[in-house]
C-alpha positions as CSV (number, residue, x, y, z in Angstrom):
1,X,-26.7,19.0,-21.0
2,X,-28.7,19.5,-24.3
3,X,-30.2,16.2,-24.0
4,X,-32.0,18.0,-21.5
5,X,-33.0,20.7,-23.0
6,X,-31.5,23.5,-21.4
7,X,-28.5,24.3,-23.7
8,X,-31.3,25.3,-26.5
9,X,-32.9,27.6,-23.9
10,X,-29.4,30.2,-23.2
11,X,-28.1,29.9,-26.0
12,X,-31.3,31.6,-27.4
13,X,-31.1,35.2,-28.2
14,X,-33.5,38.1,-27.3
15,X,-34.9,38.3,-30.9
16,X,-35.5,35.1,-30.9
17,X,-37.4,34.9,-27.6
18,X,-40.0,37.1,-28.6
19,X,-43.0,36.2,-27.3
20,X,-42.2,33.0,-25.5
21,X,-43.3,33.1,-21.9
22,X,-39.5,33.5,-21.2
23,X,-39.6,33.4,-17.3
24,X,-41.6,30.1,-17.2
25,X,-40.0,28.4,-20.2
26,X,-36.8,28.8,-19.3
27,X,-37.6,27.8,-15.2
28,X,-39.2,24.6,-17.0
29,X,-36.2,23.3,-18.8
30,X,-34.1,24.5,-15.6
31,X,-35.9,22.1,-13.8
32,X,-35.5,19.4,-16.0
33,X,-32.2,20.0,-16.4
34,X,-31.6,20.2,-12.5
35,X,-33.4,16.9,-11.9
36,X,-31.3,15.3,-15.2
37,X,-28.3,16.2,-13.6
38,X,-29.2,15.3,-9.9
39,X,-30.1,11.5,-11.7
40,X,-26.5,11.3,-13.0
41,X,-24.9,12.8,-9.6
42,X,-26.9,10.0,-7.9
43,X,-25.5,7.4,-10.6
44,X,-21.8,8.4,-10.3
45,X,-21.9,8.0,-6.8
46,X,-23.5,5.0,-6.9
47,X,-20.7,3.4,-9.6
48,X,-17.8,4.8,-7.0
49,X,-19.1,3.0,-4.1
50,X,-19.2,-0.1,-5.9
51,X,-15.4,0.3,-7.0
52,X,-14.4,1.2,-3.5
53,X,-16.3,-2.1,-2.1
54,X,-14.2,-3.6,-5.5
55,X,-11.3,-1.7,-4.2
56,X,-11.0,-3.5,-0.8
57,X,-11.8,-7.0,-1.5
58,X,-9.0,-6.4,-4.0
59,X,-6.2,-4.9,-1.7
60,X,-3.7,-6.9,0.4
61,X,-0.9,-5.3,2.0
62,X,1.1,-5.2,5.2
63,X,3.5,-2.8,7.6
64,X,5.0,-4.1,10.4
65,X,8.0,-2.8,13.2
66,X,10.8,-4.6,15.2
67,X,10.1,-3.1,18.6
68,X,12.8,-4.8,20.6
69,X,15.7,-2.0,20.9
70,X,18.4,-5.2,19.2
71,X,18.4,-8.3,17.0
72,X,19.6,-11.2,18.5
73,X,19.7,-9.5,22.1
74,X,22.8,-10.9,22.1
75,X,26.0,-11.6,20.1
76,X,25.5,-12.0,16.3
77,X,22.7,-13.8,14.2
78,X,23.6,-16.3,11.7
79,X,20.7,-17.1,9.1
80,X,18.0,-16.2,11.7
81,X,14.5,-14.8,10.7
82,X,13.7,-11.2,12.1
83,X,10.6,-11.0,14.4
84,X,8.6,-8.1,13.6
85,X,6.7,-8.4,16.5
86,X,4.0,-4.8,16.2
87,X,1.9,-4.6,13.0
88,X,1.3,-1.1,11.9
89,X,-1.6,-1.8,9.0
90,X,-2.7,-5.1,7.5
91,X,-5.3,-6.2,4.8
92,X,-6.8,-8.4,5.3
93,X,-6.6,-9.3,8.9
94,X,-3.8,-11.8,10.1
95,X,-2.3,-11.1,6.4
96,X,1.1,-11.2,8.7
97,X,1.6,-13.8,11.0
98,X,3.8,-12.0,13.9
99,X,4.0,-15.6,15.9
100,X,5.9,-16.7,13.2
101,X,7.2,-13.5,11.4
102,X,6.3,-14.0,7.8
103,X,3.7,-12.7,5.7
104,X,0.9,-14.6,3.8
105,X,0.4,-14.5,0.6
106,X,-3.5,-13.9,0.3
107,X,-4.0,-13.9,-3.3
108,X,-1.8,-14.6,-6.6
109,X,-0.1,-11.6,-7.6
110,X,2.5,-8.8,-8.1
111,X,3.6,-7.4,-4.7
112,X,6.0,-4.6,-3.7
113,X,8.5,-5.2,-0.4
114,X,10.4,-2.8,1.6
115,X,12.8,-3.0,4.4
116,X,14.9,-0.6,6.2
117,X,16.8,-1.1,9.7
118,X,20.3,0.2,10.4
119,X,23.4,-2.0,11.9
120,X,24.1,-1.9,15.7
121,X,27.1,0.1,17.0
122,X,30.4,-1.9,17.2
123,X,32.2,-4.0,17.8
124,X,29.2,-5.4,15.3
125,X,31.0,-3.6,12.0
126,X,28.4,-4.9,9.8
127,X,25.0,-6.7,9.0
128,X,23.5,-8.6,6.0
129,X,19.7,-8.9,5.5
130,X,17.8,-11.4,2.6
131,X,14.0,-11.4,1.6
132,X,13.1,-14.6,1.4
133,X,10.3,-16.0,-0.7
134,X,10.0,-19.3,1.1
135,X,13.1,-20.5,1.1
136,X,14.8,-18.8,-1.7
137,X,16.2,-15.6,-1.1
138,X,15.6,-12.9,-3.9
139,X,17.3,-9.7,-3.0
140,X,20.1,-8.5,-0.1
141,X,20.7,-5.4,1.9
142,X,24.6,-4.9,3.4
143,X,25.3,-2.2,5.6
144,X,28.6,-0.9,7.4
145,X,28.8,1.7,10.2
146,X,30.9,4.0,9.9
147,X,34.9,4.7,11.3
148,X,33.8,6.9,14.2
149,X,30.9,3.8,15.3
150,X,27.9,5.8,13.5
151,X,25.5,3.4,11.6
152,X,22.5,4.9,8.9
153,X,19.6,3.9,7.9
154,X,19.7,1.4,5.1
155,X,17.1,0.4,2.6
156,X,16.2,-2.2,-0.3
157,X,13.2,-2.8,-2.0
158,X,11.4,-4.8,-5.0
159,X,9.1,-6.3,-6.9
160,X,8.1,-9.9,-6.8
161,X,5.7,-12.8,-8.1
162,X,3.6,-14.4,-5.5
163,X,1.6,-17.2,-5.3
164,X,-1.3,-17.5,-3.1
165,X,-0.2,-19.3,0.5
166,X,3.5,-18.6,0.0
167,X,5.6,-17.0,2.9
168,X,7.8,-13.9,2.1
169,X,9.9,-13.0,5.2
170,X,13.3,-11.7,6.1
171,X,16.3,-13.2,7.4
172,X,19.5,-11.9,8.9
173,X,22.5,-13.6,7.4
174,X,25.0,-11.8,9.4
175,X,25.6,-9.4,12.1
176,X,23.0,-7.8,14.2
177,X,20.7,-4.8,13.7
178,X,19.2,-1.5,16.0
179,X,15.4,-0.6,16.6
180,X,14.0,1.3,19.3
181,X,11.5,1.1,21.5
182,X,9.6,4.0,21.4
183,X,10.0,4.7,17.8
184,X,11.0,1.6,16.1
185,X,13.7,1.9,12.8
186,X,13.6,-1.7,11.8
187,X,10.6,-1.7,9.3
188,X,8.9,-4.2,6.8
189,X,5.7,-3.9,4.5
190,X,4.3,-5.2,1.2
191,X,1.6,-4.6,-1.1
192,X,-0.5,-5.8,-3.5
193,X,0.6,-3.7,-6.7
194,X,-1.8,-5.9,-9.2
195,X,-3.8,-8.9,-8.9
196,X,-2.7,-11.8,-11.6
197,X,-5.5,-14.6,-11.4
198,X,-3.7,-17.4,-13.5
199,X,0.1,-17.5,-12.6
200,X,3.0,-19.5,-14.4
């Protein structure tokens, strides 16, 4: 502010004033210091713009449903991929492939992954879920019901390496799992956490 000249004005005492044309002197450096500021407003929001434009062509990420009500509709999977069928959000578009159930990898980079379903109701007593990073598996979610036939919500989550083009997807090893229709409970999403241009 004093770079414009209006700190020097108030902090100016009365004694010190005397005989300055206070009203206009002061409105003068009040101007100047309105229009110095009104420059830097106009700057800022100029420089936050351009990191939001920055901001998109740098984000990637995905959330998608199952919105069948069961997983195989019948009997019990073995090594099958899950077919999130609805996507919720994507960037950019097509980022996840619902015709084949994976996602894309659009750019080298740290990602984050979660999935959460819950097992279906017995005589099914339990499921087993991988994320697979093509065809390597890299973490596992197991889930039981419980005695009296009730089954929670289960989660698992992490952190992983990807390479631009590669498929991340999940598969059920075992078992079968419950969504719903209306409100679906079998989820999956990812996102980019931090771009890394050259990857080992």
């Amino acid at each position: 502010m004093s770079c414009c000249g209006f700190q020097c004005c108030i902090g100016k005492g009365e004694a010190e004033r005397e005989g300055e044309n206070t009203g206009r002197h002061c409105q003068a450096r009040r101007d100047k210091f309105t229009g110095c500021l009104q420059k830097h407003i106009t700057r800022a929001s100029g420089r936050l713009r351009s990191m939001a434009r920055l901001g998109d062509k740098k984000a990637s990420y995905f959330s998608v449903v199952y919105s069948a009500s069961r997983f195989p509709t019948e009997g019990e999977a073995q090594l099958e991929l899950i077919p999130f069928d609805k996507v919720l959000s994507q960037f950019p578009k097509n980022v996840y492939d619902t015709s084949r159930g994976v996602f894309i990898c659009p750019k080298n980079g740290a990602y984050m992954f979660n999935f959460s379903m819950r097992p279906d109701a017995p005589p099914i007593q339990s499921f087993s879920v991988q994320l697979m990073k093509e065809e390597e598996a890299q973490v596992s979610l197991y889930a039981n019901p419980t005695p009296d036939g009730h089954a929670g919500q289960s989660s698992q989550s992490c952190i992983l390496n990807v390479r631009q083009g590669e498929k991340v997807w999940l598969r059920l090893v075992h078992g079968a799992i419950r969504s719903d229709v209306r409100a679906p409970s079998a989820t999956f999403s990812g996102t980019l956490l931090r771009h890394i241009k050259n990857m080992e």
